[in-house]
Kinemage of the C-alpha trace (Angstrom):
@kinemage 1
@onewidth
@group {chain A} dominant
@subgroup {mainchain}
@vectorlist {calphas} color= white
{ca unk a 1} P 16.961 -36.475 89.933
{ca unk a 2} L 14.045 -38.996 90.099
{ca unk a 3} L 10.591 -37.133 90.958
{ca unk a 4} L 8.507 -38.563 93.099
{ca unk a 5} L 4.906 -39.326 90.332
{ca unk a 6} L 3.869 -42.516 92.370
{ca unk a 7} L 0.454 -42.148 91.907
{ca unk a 8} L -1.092 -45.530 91.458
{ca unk a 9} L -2.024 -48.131 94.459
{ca unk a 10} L -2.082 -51.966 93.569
{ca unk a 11} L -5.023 -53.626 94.916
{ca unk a 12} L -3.682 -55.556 97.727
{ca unk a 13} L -5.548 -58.649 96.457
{ca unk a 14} L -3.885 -59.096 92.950
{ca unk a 15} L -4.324 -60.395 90.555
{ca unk a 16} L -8.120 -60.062 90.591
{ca unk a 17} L -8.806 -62.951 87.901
{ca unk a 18} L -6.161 -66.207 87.205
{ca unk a 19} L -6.404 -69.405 85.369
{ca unk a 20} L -7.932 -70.994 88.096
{ca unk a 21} L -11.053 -69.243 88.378
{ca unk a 22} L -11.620 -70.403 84.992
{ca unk a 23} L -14.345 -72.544 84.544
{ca unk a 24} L -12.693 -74.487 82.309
{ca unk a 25} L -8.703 -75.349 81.524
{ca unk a 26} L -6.698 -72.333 81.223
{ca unk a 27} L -3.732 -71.449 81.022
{ca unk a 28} L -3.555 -67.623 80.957
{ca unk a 29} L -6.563 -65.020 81.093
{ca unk a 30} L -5.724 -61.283 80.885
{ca unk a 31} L -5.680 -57.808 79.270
{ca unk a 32} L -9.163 -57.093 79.540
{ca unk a 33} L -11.817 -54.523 78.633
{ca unk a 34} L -13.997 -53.371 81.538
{ca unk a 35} L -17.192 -51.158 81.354
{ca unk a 36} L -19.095 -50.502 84.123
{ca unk a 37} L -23.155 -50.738 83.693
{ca unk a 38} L -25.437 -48.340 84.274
{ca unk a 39} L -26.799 -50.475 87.185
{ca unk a 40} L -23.477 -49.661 88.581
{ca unk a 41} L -22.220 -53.510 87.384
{ca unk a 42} L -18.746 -54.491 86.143
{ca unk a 43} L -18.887 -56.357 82.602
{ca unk a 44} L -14.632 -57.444 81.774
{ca unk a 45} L -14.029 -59.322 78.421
{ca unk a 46} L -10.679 -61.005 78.438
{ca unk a 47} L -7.908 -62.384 76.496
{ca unk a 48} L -8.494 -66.040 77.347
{ca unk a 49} L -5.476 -68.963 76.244
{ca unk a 50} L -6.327 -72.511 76.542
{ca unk a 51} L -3.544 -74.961 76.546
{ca unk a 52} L -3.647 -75.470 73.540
{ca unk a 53} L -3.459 -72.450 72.912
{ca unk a 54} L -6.235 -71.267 71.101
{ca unk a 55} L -7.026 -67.095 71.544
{ca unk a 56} L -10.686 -66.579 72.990
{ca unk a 57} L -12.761 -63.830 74.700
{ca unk a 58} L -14.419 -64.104 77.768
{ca unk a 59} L -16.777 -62.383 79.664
{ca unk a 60} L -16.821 -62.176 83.713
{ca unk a 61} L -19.386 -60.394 85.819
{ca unk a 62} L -18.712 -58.245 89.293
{ca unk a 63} L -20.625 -55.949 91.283
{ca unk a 64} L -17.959 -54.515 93.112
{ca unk a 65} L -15.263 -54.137 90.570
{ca unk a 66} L -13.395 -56.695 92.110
{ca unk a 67} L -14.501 -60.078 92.427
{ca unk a 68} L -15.419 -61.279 88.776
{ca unk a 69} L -17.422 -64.516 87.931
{ca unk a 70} L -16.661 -65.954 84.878
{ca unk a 71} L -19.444 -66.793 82.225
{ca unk a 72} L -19.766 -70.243 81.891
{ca unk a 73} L -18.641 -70.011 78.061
{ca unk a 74} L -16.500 -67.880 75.984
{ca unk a 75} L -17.591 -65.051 74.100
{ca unk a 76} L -19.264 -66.172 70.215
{ca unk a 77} L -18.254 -63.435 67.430
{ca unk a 78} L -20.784 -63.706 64.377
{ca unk a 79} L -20.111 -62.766 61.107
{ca unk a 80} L -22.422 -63.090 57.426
{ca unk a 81} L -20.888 -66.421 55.781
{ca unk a 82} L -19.723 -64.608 53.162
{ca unk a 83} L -16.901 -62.848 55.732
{ca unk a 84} L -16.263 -65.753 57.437
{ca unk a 85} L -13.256 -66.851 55.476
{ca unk a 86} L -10.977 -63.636 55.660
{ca unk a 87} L -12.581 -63.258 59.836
{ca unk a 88} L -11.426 -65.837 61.469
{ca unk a 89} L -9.761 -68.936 59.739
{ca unk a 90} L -6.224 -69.691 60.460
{ca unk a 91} L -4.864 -72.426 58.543
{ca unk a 92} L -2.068 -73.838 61.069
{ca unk a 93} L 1.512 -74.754 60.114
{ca unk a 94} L 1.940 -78.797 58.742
{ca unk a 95} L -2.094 -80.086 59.186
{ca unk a 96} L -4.287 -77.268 57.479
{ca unk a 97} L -6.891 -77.512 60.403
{ca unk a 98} L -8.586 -73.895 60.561
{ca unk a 99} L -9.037 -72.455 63.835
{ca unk a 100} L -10.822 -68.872 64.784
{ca unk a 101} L -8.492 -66.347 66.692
{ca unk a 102} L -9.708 -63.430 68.825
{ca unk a 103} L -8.515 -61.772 71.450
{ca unk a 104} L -7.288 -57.987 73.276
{ca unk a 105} L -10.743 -57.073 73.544
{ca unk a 106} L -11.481 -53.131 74.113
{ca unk a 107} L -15.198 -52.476 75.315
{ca unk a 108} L -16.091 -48.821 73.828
{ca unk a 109} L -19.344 -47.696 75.021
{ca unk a 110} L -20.565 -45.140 72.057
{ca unk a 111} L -24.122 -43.409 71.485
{ca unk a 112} L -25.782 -45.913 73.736
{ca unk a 113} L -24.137 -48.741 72.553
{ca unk a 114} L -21.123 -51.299 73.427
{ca unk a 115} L -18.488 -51.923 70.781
{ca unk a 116} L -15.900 -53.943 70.975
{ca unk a 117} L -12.416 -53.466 69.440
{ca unk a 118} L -10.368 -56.529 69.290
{ca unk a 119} L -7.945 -58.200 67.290
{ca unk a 120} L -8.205 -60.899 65.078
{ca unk a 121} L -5.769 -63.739 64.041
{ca unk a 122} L -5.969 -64.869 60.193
{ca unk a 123} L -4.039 -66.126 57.444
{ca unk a 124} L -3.519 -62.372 56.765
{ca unk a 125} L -1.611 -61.700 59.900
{ca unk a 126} L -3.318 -59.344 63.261
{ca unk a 127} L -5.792 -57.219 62.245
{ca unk a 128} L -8.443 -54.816 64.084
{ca unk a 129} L -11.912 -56.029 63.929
{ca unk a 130} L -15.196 -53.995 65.426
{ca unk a 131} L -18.017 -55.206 66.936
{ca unk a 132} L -21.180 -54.726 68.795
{ca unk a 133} L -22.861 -56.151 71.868
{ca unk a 134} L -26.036 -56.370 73.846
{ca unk a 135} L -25.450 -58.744 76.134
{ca unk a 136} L -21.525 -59.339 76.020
{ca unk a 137} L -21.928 -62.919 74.795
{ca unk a 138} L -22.316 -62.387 71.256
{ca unk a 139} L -20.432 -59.760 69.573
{ca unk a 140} L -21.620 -59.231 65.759
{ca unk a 141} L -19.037 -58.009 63.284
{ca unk a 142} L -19.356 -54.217 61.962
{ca unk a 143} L -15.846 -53.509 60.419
{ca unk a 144} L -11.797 -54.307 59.866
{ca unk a 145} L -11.104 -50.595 60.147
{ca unk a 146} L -7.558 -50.580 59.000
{ca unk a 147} L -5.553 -52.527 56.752
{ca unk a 148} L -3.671 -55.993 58.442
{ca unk a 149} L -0.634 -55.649 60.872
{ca unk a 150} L -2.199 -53.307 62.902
{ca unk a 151} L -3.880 -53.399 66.946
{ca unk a 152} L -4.799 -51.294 70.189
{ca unk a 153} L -7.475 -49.801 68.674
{ca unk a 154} L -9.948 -47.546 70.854
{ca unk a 155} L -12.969 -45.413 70.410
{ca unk a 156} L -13.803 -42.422 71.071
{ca unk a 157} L -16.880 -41.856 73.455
{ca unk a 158} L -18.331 -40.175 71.388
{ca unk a 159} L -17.982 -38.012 67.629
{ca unk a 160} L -15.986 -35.299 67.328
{ca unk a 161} L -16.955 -32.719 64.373
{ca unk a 162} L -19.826 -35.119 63.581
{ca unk a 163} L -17.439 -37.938 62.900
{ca unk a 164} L -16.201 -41.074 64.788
{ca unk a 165} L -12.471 -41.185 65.772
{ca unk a 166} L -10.378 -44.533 66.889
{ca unk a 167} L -7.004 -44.080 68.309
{ca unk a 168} L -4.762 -47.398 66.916
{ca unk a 169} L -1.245 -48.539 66.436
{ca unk a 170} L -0.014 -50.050 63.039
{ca unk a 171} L 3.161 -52.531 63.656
{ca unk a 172} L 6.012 -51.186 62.364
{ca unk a 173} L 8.272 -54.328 62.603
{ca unk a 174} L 7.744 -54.431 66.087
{ca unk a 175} L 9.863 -51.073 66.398
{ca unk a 176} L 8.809 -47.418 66.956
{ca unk a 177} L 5.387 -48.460 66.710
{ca unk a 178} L 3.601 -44.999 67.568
{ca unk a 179} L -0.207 -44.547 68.299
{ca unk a 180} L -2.405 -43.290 65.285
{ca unk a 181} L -5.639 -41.702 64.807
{ca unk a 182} L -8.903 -42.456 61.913
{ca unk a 183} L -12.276 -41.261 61.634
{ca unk a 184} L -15.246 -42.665 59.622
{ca unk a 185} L -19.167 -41.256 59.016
{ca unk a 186} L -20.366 -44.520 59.978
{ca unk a 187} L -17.911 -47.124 61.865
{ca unk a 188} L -17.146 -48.972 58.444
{ca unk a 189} L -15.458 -47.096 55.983
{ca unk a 190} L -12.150 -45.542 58.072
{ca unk a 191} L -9.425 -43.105 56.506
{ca unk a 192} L -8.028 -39.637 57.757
{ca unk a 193} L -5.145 -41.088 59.231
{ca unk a 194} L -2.589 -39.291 60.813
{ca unk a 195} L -0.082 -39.855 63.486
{ca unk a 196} L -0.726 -38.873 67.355
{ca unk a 197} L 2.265 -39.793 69.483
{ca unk a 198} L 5.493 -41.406 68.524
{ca unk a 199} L 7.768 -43.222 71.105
{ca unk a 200} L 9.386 -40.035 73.359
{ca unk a 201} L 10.296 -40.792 76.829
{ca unk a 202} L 13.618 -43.082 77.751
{ca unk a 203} L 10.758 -45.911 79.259
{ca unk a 204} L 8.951 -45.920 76.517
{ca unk a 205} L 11.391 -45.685 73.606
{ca unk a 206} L 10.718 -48.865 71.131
{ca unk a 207} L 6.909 -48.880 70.866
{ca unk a 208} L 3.994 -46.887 72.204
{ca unk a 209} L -0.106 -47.645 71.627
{ca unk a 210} L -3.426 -46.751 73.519
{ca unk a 211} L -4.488 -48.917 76.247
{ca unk a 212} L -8.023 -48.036 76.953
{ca unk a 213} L -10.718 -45.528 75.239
{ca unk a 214} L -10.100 -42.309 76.242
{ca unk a 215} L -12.114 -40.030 78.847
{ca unk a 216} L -13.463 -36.686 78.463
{ca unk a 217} L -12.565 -34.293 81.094
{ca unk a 218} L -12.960 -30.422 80.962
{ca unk a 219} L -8.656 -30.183 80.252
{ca unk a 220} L -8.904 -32.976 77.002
{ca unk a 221} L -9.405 -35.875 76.341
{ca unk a 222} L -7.337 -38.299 78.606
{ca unk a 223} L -6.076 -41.375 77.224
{ca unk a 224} L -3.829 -44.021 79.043
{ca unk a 225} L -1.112 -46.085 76.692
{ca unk a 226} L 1.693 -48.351 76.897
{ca unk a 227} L 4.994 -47.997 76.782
{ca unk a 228} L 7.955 -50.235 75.991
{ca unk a 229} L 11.486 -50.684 77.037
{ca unk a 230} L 14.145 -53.174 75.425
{ca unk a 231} L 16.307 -55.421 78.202
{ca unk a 232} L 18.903 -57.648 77.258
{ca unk a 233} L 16.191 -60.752 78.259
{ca unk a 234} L 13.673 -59.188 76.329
{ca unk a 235} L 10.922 -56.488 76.677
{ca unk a 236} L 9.893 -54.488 79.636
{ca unk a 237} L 6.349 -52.189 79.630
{ca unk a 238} L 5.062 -49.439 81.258
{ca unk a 239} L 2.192 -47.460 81.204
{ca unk a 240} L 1.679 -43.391 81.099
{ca unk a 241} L -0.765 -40.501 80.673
{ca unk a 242} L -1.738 -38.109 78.042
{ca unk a 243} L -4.054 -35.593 76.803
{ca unk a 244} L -5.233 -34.443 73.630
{ca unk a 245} L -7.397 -31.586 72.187
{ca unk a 246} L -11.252 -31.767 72.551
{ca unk a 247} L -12.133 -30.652 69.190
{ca unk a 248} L -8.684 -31.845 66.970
{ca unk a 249} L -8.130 -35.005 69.415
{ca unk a 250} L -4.863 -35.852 67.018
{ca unk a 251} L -2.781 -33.055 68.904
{ca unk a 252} L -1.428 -33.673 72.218
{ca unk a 253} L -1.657 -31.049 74.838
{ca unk a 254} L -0.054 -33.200 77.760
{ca unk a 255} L 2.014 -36.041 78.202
{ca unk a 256} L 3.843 -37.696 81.137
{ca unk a 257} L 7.103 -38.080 81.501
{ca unk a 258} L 7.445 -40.689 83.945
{ca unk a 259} L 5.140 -44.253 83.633
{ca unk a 260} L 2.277 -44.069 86.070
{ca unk a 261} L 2.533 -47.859 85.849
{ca unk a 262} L 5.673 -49.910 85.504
{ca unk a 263} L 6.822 -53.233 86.353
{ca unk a 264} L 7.219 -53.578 90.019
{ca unk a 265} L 5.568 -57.048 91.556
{ca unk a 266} L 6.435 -61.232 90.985
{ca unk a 267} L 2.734 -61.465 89.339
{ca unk a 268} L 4.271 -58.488 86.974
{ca unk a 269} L 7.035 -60.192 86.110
{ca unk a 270} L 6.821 -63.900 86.117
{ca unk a 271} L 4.243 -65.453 83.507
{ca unk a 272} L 3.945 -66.378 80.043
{ca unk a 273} L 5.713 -63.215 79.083
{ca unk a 274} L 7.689 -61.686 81.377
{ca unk a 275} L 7.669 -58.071 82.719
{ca unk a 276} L 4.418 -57.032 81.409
{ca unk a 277} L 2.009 -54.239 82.548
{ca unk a 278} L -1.103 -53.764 80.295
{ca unk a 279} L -3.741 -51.689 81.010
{ca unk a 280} L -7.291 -52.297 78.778
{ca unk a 281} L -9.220 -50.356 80.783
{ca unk a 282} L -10.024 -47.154 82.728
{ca unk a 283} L -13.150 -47.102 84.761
{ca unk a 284} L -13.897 -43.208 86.431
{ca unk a 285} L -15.968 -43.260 89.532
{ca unk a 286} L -17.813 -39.936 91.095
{ca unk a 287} L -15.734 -39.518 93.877
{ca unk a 288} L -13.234 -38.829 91.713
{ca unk a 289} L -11.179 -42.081 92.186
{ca unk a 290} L -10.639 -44.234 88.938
{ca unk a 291} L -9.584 -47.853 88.553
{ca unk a 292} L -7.002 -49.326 86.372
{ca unk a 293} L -7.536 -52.981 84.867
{ca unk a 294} L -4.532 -53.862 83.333
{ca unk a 295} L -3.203 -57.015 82.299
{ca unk a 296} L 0.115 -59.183 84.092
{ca unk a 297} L 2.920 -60.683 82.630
{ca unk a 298} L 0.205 -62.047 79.822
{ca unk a 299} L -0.738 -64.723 82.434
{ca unk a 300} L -3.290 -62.981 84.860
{ca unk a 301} L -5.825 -60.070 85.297
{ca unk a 302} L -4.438 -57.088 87.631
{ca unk a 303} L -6.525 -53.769 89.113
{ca unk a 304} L -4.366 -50.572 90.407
{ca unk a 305} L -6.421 -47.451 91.678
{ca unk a 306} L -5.781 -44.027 91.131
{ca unk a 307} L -7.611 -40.427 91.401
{ca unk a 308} L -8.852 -38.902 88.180
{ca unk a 309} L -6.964 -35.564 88.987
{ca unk a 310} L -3.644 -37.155 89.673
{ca unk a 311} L -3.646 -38.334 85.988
{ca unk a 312} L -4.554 -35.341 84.685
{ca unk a 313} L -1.584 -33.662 86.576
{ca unk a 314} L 0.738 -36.340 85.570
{ca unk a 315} L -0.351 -35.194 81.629
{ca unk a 316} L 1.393 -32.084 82.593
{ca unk a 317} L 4.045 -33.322 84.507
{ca unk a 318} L 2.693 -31.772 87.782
{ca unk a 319} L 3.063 -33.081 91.474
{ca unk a 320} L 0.435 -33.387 94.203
């Protein structure tokens, strides 16, 4: 028997942000971070591929949530010289030309201020790199808070038994990747890792990791994540719902069984990599309602809206 979980609603306008609102050649801008401001603004950093193709971040603005307007340049991460050659050098295949790689940003709002988790392409293979932001057009380096192969990191709002706590998920050969958890006294020195969630559901059953930082709410802390399902032309993703304790936020108290989000539309499936949902974001509102920013086929930038109690029912497998 299929139950009937349909709880999210596309945005009839998707996708919200494509190549061509670019300001300058593109050819793919998606899985973006979105925070919204205290002046009730929308800031969304996003994976942005030129042709040739180069990673970036970039920043668009919105004061609805919907209609973003690109910066007119792409984010700048800083770094102390001495860093610079294990941040961002990539020494490409036949012509040894270095070239700096970022890109999956996460915006993570903590104590007041705006981190960004992201990942970073080296010589050493993906890695998670943290960062902070003022004004969302310079991000200055803080950490690499695990060790290489490793991405989807999230923080925590805020600490948890007077440390901070990042939800990530280390490759494992690009098989039952599951998502992990790490705390540190001070955002730069990381350990106390221990698994969260492994791959459970039929939908989900190669590779799981956390899609956006999680949300406090009065049953856990809610976190969104992707799931992944092997075809016979390649991969296919999904996204569900779970919670996890307020005080031990490595045990999981709820779970979905069914996606919230799976692949469904032509901007979904045809792109640079097909049959892709990815959500990056998870923006509450006071009514209640929450929107979804999630990312399409790795070629443009979706939005799908939801209620905030309809995910937390999901995390226990409950209808309407």
């Amino acid at each position: 028997m299929i139950e009937n979980y349909d709880v999210i609603k596309r945005y009839e306008g998707n996708p919200i942000l494509t190549p061509d609102d670019m300001p300058v050649p593109c050819c793919a801008v998606y899985n973006s971070g979105v925070v919204r401001l205290e002046d009730g603004t929308f800031v969304m950093m996003s994976r942005f591929e030129a042709p040739n193709k180069k990673q970036m971040v970039w920043t668009s603005r919105s004061t609805d949530g919907i209609k973003f307007i690109p910066d007119p340049e792409p984010v700048k991460f800083v770094c102390k010289p001495e860093e610079q050659e294990y941040y961002d050098e990539v020494t490409m295949p036949n012509s040894g030309h270095l070239i700096g790689s970022w890109y999956d940003p996460r915006i993570c709002p903590v104590e007041g201020i705006y981190y960004i988790s992201y990942c970073v392409g080296g010589d050493f293979g993906c890695r998670i790199a943290l960062g902070k932001t003022t004004d969302f057009k310079t991000v200055e380096f803080v950490s690499f808070p695990m060790h290489i192969s490793n991405r989807n990191a999230v923080l925590f709002p805020e600490k948890i038994g007077g440390e901070y706590w990042m939800l990530h998920r280390p490759q494992a050969n690009d098989k039952n990747g599951s998502i992990w958890i790490a705390s540190s006294y001070d955002l730069e020195r990381w350990g106390n890792c221990r698994i969260v969630a492994k791959p459970e559901n039929y939908w989900e059953n190669t590779k799981i990791g956390p899609a956006a930082p999680p949300i406090k709410t009065d049953k856990g802390w809610l976190i969104v994540y992707h799931g992944v399902f092997p075809h016979t032309n390649g991969y296919n993703y999904g996204a569900g719902v779970m919670m996890l304790d307020l005080n031990e936020p490595w045990k999981v108290i709820g779970r979905s069984k069914d996606p919230i989000l799976y692949v469904k539309e032509p901007y979904e499936m045809i792109g640079q990599v097909p049959n892709v949902v990815f959500p990056g974001a998870v923006i509450p509102f006071e009514d209640g309602t929450v929107n979804i920013y999630y990312g399409g086929a790795d070629y443009v930038q979706c939005l799908a809206t939801t209620t905030l109690d309809d995910l937390i029912n999901m995390c226990f497998n409950e209808k309407k």
